[in-house]
C-alpha positions as CSV (number, residue, x, y, z in Angstrom):
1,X,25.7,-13.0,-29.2
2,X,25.3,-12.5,-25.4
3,X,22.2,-10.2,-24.1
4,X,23.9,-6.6,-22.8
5,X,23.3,-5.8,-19.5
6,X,20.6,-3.5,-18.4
7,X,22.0,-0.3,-18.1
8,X,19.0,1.6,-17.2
9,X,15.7,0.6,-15.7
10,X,12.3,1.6,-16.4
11,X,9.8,2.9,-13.5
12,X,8.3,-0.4,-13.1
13,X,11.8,-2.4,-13.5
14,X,13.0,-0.2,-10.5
15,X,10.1,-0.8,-8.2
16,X,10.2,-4.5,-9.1
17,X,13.8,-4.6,-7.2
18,X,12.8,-1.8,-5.1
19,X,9.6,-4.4,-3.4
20,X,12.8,-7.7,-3.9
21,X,15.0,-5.9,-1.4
22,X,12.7,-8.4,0.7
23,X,11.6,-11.7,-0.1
24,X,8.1,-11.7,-2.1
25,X,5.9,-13.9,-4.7
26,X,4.4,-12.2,-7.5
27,X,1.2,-11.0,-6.0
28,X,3.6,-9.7,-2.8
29,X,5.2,-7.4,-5.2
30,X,2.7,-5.8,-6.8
31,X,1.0,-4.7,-3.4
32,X,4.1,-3.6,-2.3
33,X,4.7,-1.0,-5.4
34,X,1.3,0.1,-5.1
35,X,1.4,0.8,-1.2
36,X,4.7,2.5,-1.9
37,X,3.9,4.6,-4.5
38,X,0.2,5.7,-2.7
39,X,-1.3,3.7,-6.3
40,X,0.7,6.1,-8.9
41,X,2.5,2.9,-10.1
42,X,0.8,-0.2,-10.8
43,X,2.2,-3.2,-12.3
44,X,0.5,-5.9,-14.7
45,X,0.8,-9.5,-13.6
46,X,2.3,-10.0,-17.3
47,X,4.5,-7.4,-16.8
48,X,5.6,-8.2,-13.4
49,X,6.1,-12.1,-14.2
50,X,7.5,-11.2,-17.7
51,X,10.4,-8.7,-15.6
52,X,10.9,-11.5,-12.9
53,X,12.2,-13.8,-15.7
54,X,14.1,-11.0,-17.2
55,X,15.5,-10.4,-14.0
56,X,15.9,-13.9,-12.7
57,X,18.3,-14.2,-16.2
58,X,20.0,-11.2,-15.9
59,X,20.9,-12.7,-11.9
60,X,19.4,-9.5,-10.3
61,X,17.0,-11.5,-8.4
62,X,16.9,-15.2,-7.3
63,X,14.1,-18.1,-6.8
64,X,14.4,-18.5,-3.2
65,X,11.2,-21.1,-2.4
66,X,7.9,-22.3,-3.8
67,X,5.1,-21.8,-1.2
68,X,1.1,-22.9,-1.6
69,X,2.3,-22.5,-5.5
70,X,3.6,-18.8,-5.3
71,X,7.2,-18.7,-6.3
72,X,9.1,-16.7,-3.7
73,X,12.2,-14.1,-4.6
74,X,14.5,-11.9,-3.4
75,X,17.1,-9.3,-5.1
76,X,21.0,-10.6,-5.4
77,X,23.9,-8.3,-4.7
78,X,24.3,-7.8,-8.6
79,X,20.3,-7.1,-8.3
80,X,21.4,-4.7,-5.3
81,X,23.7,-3.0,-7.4
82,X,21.5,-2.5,-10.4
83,X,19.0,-0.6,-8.2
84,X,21.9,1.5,-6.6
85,X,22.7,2.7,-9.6
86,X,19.7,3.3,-11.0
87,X,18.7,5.6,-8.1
88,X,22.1,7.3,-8.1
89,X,21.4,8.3,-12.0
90,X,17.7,9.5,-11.2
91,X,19.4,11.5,-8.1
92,X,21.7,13.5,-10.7
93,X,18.7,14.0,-13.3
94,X,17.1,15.5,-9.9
95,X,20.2,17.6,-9.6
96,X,20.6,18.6,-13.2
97,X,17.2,20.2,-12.5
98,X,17.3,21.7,-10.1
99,X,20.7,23.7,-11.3
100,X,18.7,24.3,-14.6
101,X,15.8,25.7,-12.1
102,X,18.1,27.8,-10.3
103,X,20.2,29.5,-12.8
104,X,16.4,30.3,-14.3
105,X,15.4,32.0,-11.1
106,X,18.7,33.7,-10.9
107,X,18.0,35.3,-14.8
């Protein structure tokens, strides 16, 4: 039976892609997440290396050249499209809020 399709991604999965928008080896990515997030996400190397074969599988991201032995990758349109919709489902739960938050106010 074929693996399904990630449908939604964790924190970690979405900065993972988030840092691949530009072409980066393993350690890359992790200083990228933490300088984008101001160090409130951090990222295991096990973690990260176990996503990037997840990720490399699923054909979100792509081996794109092996460097002084760092292994080099960048997100794939599929990847691209993932992330996309990933960030339009956290923008609604944003949304749903804040019309929870309002109608509250307005009791």
């Amino acid at each position: 039976m074929a693996r399904k399709k990630l449908e939604t991604l964790t924190e970690q999965m979405f900065y993972v892609l988030l840092a691949l928008r530009q072409e980066r080896h393993g350690y890359g990515i992790m200083q990228a997440i933490t300088a984008l997030t101001n160090g409130r996400v951090n990222i295991g190397a096990g973690t990260l290396y176990a996503l990037l074969e997840r990720f490399e599988g699923e054909g979100f991201i792509t081996f794109t050249r092996m460097e002084d032995k760092r292994k080099y990758y960048k997100l794939t349109p599929e990847g691209d499209k993932a992330l996309r919709e990933e960030y339009g489902r956290i923008r609604q739960q944003a949304a749903d809020m804040e019309t929870v938050l309002r109608e509250e106010e307005g009791q």
